[in-house]
TISEVEX-116680 format. One record per residue (C-alpha): residue in one letter; x, y, z. Coordinates in steps of 0.25 Angstrom, whole numbers, padded with zeros to 4 digits, always signed. Layout:
! TISEVEX-116680
AXYZ;...
END
This chain:
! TISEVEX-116680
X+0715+0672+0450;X+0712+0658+0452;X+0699+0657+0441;X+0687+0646+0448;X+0687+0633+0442;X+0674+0635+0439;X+0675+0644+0430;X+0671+0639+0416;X+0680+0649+0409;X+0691+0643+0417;X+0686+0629+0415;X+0684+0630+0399;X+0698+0638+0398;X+0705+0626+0405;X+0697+0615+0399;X+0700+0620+0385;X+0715+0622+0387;X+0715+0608+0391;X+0708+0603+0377;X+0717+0610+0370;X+0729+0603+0378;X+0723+0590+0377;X+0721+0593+0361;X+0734+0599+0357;X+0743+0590+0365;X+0740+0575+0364;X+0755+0573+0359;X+0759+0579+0373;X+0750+0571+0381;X+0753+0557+0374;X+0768+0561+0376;X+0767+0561+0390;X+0757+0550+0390;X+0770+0542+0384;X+0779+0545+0395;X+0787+0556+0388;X+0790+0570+0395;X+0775+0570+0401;X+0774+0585+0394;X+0786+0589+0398;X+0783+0587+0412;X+0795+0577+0417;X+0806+0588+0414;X+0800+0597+0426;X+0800+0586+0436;X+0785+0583+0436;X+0780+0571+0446;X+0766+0571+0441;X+0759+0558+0447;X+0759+0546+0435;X+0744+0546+0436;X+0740+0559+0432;X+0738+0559+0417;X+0746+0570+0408;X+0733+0576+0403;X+0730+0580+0420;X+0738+0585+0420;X+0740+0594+0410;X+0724+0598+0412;X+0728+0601+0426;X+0738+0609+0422;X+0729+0617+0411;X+0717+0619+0421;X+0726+0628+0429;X+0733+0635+0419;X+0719+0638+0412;X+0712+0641+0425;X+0721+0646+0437;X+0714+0638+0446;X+0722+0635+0458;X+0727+0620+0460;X+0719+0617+0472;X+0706+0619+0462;X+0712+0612+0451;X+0717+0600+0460;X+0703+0593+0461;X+0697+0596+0447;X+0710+0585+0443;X+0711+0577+0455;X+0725+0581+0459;X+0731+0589+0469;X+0735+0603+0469;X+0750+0601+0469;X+0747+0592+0456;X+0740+0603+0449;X+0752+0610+0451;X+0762+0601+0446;X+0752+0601+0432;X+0752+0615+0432;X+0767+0616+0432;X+0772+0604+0424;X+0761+0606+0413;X+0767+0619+0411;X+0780+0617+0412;X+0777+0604+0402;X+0770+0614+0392;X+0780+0624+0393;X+0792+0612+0389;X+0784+0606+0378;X+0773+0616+0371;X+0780+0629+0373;X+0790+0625+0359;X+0777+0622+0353;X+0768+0633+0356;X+0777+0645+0361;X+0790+0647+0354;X+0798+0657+0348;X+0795+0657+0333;X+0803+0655+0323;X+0806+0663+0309;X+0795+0657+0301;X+0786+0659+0312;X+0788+0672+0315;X+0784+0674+0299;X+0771+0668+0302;X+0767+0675+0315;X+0772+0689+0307;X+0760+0685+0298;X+0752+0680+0308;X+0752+0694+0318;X+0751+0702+0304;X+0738+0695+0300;X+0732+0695+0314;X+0735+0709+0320;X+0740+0716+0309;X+0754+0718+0313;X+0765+0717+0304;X+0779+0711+0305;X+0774+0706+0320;X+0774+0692+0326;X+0768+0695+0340;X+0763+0703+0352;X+0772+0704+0365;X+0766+0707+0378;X+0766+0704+0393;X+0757+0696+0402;X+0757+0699+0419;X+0752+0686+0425;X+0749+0690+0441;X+0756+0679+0450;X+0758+0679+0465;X+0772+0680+0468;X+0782+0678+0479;X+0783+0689+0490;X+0798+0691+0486;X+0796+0692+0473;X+0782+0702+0473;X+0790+0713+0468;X+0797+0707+0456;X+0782+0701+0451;X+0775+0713+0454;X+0771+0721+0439;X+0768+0736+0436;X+0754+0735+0439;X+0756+0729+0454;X+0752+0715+0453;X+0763+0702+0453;X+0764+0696+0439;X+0774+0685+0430;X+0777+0693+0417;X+0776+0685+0405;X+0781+0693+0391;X+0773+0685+0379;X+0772+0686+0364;X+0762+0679+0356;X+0760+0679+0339;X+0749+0684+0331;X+0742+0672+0335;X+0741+0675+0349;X+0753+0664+0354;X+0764+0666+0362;X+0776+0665+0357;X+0785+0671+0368;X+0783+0669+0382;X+0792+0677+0393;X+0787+0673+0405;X+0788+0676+0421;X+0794+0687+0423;X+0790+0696+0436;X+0779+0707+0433;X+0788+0717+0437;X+0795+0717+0424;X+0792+0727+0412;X+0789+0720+0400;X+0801+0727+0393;X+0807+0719+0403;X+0802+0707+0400;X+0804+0708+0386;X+0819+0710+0389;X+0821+0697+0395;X+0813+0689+0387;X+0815+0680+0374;X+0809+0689+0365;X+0819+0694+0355;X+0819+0705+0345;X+0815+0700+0328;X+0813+0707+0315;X+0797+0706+0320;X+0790+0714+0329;X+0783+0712+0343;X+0771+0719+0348;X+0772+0724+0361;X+0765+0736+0370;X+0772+0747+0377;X+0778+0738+0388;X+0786+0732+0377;X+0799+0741+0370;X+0799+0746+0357;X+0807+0737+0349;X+0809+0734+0335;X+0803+0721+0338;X+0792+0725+0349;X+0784+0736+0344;X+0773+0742+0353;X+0763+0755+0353;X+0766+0769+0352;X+0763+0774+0366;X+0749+0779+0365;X+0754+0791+0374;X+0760+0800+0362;X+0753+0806+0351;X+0754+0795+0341;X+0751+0797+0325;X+0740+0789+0321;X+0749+0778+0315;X+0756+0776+0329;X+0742+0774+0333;X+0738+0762+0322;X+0752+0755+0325;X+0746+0757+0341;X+0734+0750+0338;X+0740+0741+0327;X+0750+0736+0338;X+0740+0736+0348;X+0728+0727+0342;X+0741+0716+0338;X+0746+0718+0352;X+0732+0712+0356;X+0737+0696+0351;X+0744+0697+0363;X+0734+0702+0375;X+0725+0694+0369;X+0735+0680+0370;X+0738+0684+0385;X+0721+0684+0388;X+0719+0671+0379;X+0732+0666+0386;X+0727+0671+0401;X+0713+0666+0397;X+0716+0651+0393;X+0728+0650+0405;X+0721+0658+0418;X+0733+0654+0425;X+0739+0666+0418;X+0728+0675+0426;X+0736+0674+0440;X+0748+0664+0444;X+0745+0662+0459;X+0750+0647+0460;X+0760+0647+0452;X+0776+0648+0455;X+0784+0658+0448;X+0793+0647+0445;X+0781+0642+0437;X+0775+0653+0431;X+0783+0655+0418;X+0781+0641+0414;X+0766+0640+0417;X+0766+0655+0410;X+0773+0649+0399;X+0764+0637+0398;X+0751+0646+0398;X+0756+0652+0386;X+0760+0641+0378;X+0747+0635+0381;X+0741+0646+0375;X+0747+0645+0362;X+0745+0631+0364;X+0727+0635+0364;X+0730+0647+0353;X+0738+0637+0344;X+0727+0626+0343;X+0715+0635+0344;X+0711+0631+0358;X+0695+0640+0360;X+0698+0652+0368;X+0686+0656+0376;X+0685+0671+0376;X+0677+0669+0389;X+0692+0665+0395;X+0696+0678+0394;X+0685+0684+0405;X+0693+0675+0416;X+0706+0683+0414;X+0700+0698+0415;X+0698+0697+0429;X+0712+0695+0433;X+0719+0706+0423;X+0726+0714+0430;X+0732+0728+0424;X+0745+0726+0416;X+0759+0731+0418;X+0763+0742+0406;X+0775+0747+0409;X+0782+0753+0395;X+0795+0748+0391;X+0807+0756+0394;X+0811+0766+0381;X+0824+0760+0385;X+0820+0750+0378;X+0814+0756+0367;X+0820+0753+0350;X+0820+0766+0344;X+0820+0757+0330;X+0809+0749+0336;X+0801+0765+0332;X+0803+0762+0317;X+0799+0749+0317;X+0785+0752+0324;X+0786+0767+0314;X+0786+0756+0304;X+0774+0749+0310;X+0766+0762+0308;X+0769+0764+0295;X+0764+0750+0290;X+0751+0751+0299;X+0749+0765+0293;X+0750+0759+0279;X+0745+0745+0278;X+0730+0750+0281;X+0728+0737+0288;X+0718+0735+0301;
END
């Protein structure tokens, strides 16, 4: 859903993504100024014309991604064609992607995992955890020959993209672009996510791992510890529904991919993200009034549960444990 440019949700959102750039990034901007790697954009093969200024650019580029409006609306609020929009779109995101994603979305090392354990504990209340894991179906329009592959459980076309963000509410590992289709458990398979001596929190599209822990299905007779560890799990698993609306709300692009090639998508997926943090990281205002754009366009969610094949039989002793803790520490 294209969202009207009139729209003063729209208009804010974009305009104070674009502050924040301008703010966070003068290094970045006086690089390519100088005539180094112009944001990265001279490795893709970027023929921007000389007199278009780094900072049009990139606001071009932002305007989209915070708006979804279609180039040919875009085009004369800049003064440049549609096909220019375009290339902004494309080499910004790929120029974000190259040099902020080791800034703002990396794995974390040893020491940092240490931090985001106290981090998640003092927030949500979750012990020995360093972050929520969750999927996000972004609707796009794709080839008729591949309809079948990008069509999810719930009947509509979608990218996949498998996320996981700290206590804080940042994304820390991105899997992006893969056909709706796909199960999460699936997903989780072929991504970079690996197995540590800290915990996940997952919901029941995820396997129970020693690592991933997720809900007692609410379908058996549970003892009324089962039931606190539920809704322990449940109220930390919310850092992350909570990241995709901010994430959807700020980056509107997110809300339906029509113009976009699926050549693109996982780097213009990835950006989004990484701009997110970007926003979260240098306390860029979020207007709650953002969030009312992205209800419209919600669309029912694939909840397929993950194959007991998949299942860790020691992962039961590990969430056993997790019972037994909440049950005694008293804490709310």
């Amino acid at each position: 859903r294209a969202i009207p440019i009139t729209s003063d949700c729209a208009r804010a959102s974009a305009e104070s993504n674009l502050s924040c750039l301008s703010h966070c990034f003068p290094a970045v901007i006086s690089s390519a100024r100088m005539g180094l790697t112009g944001l990265g954009l001279a490795h893709h093969g970027a023929h921007f014309h000389s007199t278009l200024p780094l900072e049009k650019r990139v606001a071009v580029a932002l305007w989209h991604l915070a708006t979804n409006v279609e180039y040919q609306t875009i085009s004369p609020l800049f003064g440049v064609g549609p096909a220019t929009v375009q290339t902004c779109v494309r080499e910004v995101s790929y120029a974000v992607v190259l040099l902020l994603k080791p800034l703002y979305l990396r794995l974390p090392n040893e020491k940092e995992l240490e931090n985001m354990v106290r981090i998640f504990r003092a927030r949500w209340g979750f012990p020995h955890c360093i972050g929520a894991l969750d999927s996000l179906h972004i609707p796009i329009n794709p080839p008729l020959r591949l309809s079948a592959d990008y069509c999810n459980g719930q009947g509509w076309h979608s990218i996949l993209t498998q996320a996981t963000v700290d206590g804080l509410g940042q994304f820390w590992d991105v899997s992006t672009a893969f056909p709706g289709s796909m199960e999460n458990s699936a997903v989780l398979e072929s991504s970079s996510l690996w197995a540590q001596k800290y915990v996940l929190l997952g919901d029941a599209t995820y396997p129970l791992q020693d690592w991933i822990l997720k809900p007692y299905q609410e379908d058996e007779k549970l003892t009324q510890r089962q039931l606190q560890f539920n809704y322990r799990l449940k109220r930390a698993h919310s850092v992350i529904e909570n990241a995709f609306l901010r994430l959807k709300a700020r980056w509107q692009i997110l809300l339906k991919c029509d113009d976009c090639s699926l050549e693109l998508l996982p780097t213009l997926v990835l950006a989004c993200c990484i701009l997110h943090n970007v926003c979260e990281a240098h306390d860029n205002p979020f207007n709650e009034e953002w969030l009312e754009g992205t209800e419209p366009t919600e669309l029912p969610k694939p909840c397929q549960p993950a194959p007991a094949s998949m299942e860790d039989g020691r992962a039961e002793q590990v969430r056993e444990l997790m019972c037994q803790y909440f049950e005694t520490c008293g804490e709310g």
